[in-house]
C-alpha positions as CSV (number, residue, x, y, z in Angstrom):
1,X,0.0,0.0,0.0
2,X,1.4,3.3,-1.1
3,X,1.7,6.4,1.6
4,X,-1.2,8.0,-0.1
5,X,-3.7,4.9,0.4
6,X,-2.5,4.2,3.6
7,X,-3.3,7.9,4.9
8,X,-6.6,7.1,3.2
9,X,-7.5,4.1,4.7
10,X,-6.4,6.0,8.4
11,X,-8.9,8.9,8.1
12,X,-11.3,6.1,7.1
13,X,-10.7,4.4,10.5
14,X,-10.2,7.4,12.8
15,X,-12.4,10.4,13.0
16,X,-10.7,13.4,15.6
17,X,-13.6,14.7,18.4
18,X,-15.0,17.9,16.6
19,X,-14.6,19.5,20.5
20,X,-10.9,18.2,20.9
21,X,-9.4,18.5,23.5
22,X,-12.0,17.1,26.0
23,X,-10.0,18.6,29.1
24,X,-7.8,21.5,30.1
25,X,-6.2,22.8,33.1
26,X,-9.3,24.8,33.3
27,X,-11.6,21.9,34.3
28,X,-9.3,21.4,37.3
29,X,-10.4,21.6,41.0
30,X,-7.3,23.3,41.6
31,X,-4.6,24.3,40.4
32,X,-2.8,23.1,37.4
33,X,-0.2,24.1,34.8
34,X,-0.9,21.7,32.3
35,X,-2.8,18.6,31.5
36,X,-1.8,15.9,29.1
37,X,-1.3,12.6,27.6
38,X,-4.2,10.4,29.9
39,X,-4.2,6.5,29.9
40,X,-8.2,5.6,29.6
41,X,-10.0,2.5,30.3
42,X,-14.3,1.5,30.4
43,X,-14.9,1.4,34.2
44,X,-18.3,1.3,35.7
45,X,-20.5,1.5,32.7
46,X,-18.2,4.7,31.2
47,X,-15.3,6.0,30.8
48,X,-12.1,6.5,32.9
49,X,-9.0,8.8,32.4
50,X,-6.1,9.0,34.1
51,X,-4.6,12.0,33.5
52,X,-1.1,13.3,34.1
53,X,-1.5,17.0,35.1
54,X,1.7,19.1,36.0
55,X,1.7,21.2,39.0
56,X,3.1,24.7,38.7
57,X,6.8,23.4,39.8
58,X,6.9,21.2,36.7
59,X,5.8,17.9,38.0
60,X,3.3,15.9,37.5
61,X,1.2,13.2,39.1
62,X,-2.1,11.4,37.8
63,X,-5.7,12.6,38.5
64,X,-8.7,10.2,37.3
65,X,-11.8,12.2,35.3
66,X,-15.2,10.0,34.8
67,X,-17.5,10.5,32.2
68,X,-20.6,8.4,31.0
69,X,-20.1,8.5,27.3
70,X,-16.3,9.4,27.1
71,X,-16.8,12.8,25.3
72,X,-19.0,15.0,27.5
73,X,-19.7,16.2,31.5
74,X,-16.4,15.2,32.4
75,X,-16.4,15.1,36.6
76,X,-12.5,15.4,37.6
77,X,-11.4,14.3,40.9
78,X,-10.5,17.1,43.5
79,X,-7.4,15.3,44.5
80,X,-4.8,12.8,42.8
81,X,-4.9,9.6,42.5
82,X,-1.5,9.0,42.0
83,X,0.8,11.2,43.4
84,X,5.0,10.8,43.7
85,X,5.8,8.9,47.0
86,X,8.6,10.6,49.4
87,X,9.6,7.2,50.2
88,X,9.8,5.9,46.3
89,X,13.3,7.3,44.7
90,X,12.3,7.0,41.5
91,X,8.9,8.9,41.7
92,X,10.6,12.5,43.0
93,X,9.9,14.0,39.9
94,X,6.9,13.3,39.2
95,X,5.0,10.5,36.9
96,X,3.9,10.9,33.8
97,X,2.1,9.0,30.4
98,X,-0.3,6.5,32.1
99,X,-1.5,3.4,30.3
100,X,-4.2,1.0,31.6
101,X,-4.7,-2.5,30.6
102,X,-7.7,-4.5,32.4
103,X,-6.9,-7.9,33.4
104,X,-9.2,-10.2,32.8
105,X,-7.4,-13.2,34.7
106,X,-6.9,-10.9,37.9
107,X,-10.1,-9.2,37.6
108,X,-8.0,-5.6,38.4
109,X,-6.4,-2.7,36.3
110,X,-2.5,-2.7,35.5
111,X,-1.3,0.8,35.3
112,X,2.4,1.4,33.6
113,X,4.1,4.9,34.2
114,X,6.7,6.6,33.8
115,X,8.6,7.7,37.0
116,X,11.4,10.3,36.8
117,X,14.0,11.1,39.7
118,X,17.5,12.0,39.0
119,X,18.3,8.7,38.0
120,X,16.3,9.4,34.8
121,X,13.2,8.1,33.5
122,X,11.5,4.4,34.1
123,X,8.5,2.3,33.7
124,X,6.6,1.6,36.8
125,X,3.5,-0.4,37.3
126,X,0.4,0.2,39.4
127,X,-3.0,-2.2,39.8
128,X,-6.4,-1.1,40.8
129,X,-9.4,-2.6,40.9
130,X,-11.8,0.0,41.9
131,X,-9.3,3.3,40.7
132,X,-9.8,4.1,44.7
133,X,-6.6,2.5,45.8
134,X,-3.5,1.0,44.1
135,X,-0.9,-0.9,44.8
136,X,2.4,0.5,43.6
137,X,4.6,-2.4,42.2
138,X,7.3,-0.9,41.4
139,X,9.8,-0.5,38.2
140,X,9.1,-3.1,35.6
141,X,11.9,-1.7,32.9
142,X,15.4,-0.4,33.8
143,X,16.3,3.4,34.4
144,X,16.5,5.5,31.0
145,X,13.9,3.4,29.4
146,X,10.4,4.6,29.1
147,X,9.4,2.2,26.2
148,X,6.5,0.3,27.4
């Protein structure tokens, strides 16, 4: 398939939200500098993002926003979900890019992260079940590699 088809077949496939982008730092409950790049996931009978939203120092942790059909009355959370432990060296800096994945066999939510501390950039992993608690796990990939 030549470049031209394949862009075809793409805008075939995909269609951009007309009210893009669905959240800003203006729909936070407090303050924020920026919001970006969310992991999302069906929970509950909608929709579920984890979003990483940077404070005004720069970092960033991960704040969940629910909405029934995953376009519209987005509620956002008033605190984070997922902040950067004191105690966890390689959360200092924040976390950032949030994918979810729902585990059938486990019947709970794996969350991969990036951490960032002055050792540089990793994956971490999370796991949920209701996206009230987590359980940290921990680095799954070696520092300098965010590839997950």
């Amino acid at each position: 398939m030549d470049n031209q088809a394949s862009l075809k077949a793409q805008r075939s496939l995909f269609h951009r939200y007309e009210k893009n982008p669905i959240l800003s730092p203006d729909d936070w409950p407090y303050v924020a500098n920026a919001t970006f790049n969310p992991g999302a996931a069906a929970f509950s009978g909608g929709t579920i993002l984890l979003v990483r939203v940077e404070d005004m120092r720069g970092f960033s942790h991960l704040t969940i926003a629910r909405s029934a059909d995953g376009k519209t009355d987005w509620r956002v959370d008033e605190h984070p979900a997922l902040k950067p432990e004191a105690e966890s060296h390689e959360e200092q800096w924040g976390l950032e890019d949030p994918r979810i994945v729902f585990l059938e066999e486990r019947e709970e939510y794996a969350i991969t992260y990036v951490s960032f501390s002055s050792s540089g950039p990793l994956v971490s992993r999370a796991l949920t079940q209701d996206f009230e608690s987590f359980r940290r796990v921990g680095p799954i990939m070696p520092h300098e590699d965010k590839d997950a």
